[in-house]
N, C-alpha and C positions, 0 to 999 in steps of 0.2 A: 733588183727584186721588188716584186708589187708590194704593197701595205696588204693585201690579203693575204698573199704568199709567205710575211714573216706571220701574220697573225695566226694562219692556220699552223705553222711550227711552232710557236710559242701553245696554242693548243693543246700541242701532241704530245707536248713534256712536259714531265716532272722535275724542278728543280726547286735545287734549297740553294739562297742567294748565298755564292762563295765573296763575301766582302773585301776579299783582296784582289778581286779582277778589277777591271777597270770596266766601268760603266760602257763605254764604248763601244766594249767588246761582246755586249751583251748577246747581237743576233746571233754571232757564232757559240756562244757557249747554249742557246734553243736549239738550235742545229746541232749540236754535239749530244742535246740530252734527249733528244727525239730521233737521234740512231743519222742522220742529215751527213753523216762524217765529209762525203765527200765533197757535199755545198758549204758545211763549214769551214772547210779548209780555202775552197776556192773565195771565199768571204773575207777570208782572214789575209788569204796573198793579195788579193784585191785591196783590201786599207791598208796595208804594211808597204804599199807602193801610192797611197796618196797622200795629199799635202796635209791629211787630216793625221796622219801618222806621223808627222814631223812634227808640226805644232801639237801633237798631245805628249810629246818628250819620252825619255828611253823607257821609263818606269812601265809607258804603256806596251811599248814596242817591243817590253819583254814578255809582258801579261803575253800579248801576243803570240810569238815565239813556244813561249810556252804552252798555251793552249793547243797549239799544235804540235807540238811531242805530245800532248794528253792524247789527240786521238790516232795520233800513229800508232801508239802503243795498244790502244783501243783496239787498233785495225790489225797488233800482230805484230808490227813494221817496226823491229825493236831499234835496228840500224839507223832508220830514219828520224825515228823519237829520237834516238841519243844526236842525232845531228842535229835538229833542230833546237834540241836543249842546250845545245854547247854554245849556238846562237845566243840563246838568251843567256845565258851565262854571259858573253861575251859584253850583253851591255848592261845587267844589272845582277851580279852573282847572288847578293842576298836579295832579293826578292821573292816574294813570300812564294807568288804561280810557281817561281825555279824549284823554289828549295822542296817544293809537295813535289811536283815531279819529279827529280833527281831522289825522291821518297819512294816516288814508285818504280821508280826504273830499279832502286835498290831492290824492293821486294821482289822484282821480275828474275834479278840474280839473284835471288836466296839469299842475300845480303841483311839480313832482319835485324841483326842491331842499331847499321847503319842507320835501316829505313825507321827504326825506332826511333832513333837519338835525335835525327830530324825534324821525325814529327813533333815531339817533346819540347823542342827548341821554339817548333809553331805553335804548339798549345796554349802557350802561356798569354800569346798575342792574339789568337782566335781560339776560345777555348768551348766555343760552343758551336764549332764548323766538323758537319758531320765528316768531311772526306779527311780531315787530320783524324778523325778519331778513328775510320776506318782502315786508317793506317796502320797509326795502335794497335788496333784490336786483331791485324794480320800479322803484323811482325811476331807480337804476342805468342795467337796461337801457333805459328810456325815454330817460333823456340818452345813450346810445349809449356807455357803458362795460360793454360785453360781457363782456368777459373777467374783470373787479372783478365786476362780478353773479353771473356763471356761480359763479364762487368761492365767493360769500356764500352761492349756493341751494345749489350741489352739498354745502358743509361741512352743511348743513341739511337736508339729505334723505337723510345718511351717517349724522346721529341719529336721524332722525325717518324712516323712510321710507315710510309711511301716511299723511303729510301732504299733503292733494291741495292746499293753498294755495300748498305750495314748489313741487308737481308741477306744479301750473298756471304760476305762476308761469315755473318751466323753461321750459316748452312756451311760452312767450309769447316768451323771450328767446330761443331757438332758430329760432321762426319770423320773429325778427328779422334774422337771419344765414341764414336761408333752409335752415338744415334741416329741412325741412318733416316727415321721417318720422319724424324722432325728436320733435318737437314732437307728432305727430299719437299717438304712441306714451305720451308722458307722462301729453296730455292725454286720455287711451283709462283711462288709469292711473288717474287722477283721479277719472275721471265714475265707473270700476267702486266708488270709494269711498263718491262723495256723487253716485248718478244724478239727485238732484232740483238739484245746482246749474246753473241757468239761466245762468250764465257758462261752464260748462264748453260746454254746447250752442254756446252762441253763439262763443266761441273755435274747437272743433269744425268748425263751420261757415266760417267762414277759412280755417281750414286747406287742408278740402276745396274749397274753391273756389279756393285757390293750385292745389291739386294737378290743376283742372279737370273735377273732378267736380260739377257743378253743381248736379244732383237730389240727391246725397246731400248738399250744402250747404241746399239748400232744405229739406230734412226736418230737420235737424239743428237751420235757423235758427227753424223752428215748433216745435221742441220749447223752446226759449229764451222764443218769447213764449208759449209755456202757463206757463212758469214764472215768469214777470216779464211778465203780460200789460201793463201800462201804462207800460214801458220805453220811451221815447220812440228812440230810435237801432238796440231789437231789432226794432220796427215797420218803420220805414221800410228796416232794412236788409233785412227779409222783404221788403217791397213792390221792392226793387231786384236780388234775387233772381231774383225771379218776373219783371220786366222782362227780365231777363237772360235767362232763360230762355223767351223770346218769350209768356209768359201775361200778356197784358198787363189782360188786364181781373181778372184775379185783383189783380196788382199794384194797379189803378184803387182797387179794394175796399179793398184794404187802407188804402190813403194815405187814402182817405174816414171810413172809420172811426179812421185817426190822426186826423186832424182834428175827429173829432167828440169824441176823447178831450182832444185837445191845441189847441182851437183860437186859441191868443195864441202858438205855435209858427211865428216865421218858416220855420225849417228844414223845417217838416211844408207848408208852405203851397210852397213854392218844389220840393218833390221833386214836390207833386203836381202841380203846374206842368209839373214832368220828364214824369211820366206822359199827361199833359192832350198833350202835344205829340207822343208815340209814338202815340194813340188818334189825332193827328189834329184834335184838338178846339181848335183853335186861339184860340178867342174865349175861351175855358174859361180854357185857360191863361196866354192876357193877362193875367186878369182875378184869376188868383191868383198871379202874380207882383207884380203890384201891391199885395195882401196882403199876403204878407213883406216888398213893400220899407216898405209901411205901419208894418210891426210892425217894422222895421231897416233906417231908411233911412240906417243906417252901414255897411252890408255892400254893396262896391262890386260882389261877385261877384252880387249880387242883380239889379244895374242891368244885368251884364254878360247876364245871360241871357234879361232882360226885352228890352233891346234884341235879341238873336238870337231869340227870336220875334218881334219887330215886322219883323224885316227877311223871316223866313218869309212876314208878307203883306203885304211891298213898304211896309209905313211908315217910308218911310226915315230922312225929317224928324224922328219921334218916335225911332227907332231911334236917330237922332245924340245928339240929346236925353238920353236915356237913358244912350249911353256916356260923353258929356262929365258925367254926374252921376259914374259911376264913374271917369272921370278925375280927379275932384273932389275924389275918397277917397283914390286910390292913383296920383300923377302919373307915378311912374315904373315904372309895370307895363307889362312889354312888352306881353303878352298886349291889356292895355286899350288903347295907342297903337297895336297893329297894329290891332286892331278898326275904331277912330276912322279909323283911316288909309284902308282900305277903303270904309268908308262914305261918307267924304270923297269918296274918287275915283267912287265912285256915282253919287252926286248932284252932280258935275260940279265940286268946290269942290278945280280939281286943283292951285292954287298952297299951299291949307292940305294938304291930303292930300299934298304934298312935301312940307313943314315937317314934319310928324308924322313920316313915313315915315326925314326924316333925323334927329328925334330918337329915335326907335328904335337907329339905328345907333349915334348917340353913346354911347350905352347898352349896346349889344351889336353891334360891326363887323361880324361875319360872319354876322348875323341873316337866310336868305336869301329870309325871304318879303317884308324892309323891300329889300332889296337888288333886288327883282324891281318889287316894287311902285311903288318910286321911281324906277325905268326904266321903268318902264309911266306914271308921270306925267310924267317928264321928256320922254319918247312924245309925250304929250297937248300940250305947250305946245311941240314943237314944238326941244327941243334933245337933236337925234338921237345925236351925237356922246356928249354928257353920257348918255346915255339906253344908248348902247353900252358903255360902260366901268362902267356899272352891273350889266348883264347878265352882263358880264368877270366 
């Protein structure tokens, strides 16, 4: 690379010096904050294979490592991040780059204590490094301590105020608590920072679709997958978009082409399923609902919506089939006993379809579809009294 070529990168981004990388590695983390992902990485393969990466010892050659699970993860590539990370684990486990990453990779699973306790651990040592705080402050607001988060971003964005990761950050816990405009405002703040991050779009796009703007959610959520075309959740949440917005064959496309990208994806196989059933295409949709439950037949909600198309063309017998699998998984789901209970009274089996009906209630008294339903059986056999005092 020419000395104008890093200079104009160093240009293009904003960054707050992370004190525990290694000098070194500096051109790659301009390239990473100036959206560069894919020069940064070939930057980074490139010194991690010269002599200059041996005499700088493991310590750096983990920085390294690490900085590239940060932008895999950037880029979507959660598989890839965790491979690279397990890399750097392998030559320096405490290391501060690891241990932030292995922070975020937590938060990427919903793992928010983890990613908390993590960071906690890093505070002490960098306690005025914005990307640990903004760790904080997500873990935080995910387990639903608003006000502790708000704290940690706001003290963070009072230093740093060009930080689109605390502004994002904001704008994620704000639109937890349903301020939608100041959320919408932060993350406005953000994107003007870093316009190629692909989470800010997709955040973006939430937002406006809280606000019920739906077309500018749609546009928003297509700029997300140009930037993380093989996002598996910015795909399908495009494709349910566009269902929302009655394009349903636009939608149809999309989940096809998930699937062509993603195809060991229960989730991509059961949304198209979703779609399969708005088109009408009902044999279609059977047919890939049976797919994801193939590919997770531990996922009850799988069985639950396989069965509600079978009962769309009256297979009630399979239909039943079907629920009693996800009653299998999840015994005490209302949602799943009122299903069974239903279907029960269907297909005329009205002494079980009471039984269910009144374990529903034992569950939840004042449940009023168990409460109808079980008068409408008690109806059936004939004990009218009992049948009235239900309907009470």
């Amino acid at each position: 690379m020419t000395k104008f070529d890093f200079e104009a990168i160093h240009n293009r981004s904003t960054y707050y010096y992370e004190s525990y990388v290694s000098n070194i590695l500096m051109p790659a983390v301009y390239f990473r904050e100036a959206g560069e992902y894919t020069e940064a990485l070939l930057w980074l393969e490139e010194w991690l294979c010269s002599d200059q990466a041996q005499r700088s010892g493991v310590a750096a050659q983990a920085d390294a490592w690490a900085l590239c699970s940060h932008i895999k993860l950037l880029q979507g590539r959660i598989y890839e991040s965790i491979k690279y990370l397990e890399k750097a684990e392998s030559l320096s486990p405490n290391n501060v780059s690891v241990i932030i990453n292995r922070a975020r990779l937590y938060l990427k699973k919903q793992d928010n204590t983890a990613a908390l306790r993590l960071a906690q651990s890093i505070l002490r040592r960098f306690p005025s490094d914005p990307s640990v705080s903004v760790i904080m402050a997500s873990a935080l607001g995910a387990m639903g301590c608003y006000s502790e988060a708000l704290l940690k971003v706001n003290n963070t964005i009072q230093y740093f105020p060009d930080h689109s990761e605390s502004l994002a950050t904001r704008s994620l816990i704000q639109a937890r608590t349903k301020e939608f405009d100041k959320a919408k405002l932060d993350a406005l703040r953000a994107l003007l920072i870093k316009p190629y991050a692909h989470q800010l779009w997709s955040l973006l796009s939430r937002l406006f679709l809280q606000s019920g703007v739906l077309s500018t959610a749609i546009t928003m959520q297509k700029r997300a997958v140009i930037g993380a075309p093989k996002q598996l959740d910015y795909l399908i949440t495009l494709s349910d978009f566009l269902s929302s917005a009655n394009k349903i064959d636009d939608s149809y496309k999309m989940m096809k082409h998930t699937i062509r990208l993603f195809p060991f994806s229960d989730i991509a196989w059961i949304n198209l399923s979703k779609v399969q059933c708005k088109k009408m295409v009902l044999d279609n949709a059977v047919k890939s609902s049976r797919r994801a439950i193939m590919l997770r037949p531990d996922m009850a909600s799988h069985y639950v919506f396989y069965a509600n198309i079978l009962k769309m063309i009256k297979e009630w017998c399979k239909s039943l089939d079907a629920i009693n699998r996800a009653y299998n998984i999840e015994a005490n789901n209302i949602s799943i006993l009122l299903n069974k209970a239903n279907i029960l009274l269907r297909v005329r089996c009205i002494y079980e379809a009471l039984q269910t009906y009144e374990q529903v209630l034992r569950l939840s008294p004042i449940q009023v579809d168990a409460l109808l339903g079980a008068g409408n059986a008690l109806s059936e056999l004939g004990r009218l009294e009992e049948a009235l005092q239900a309907y009470d």
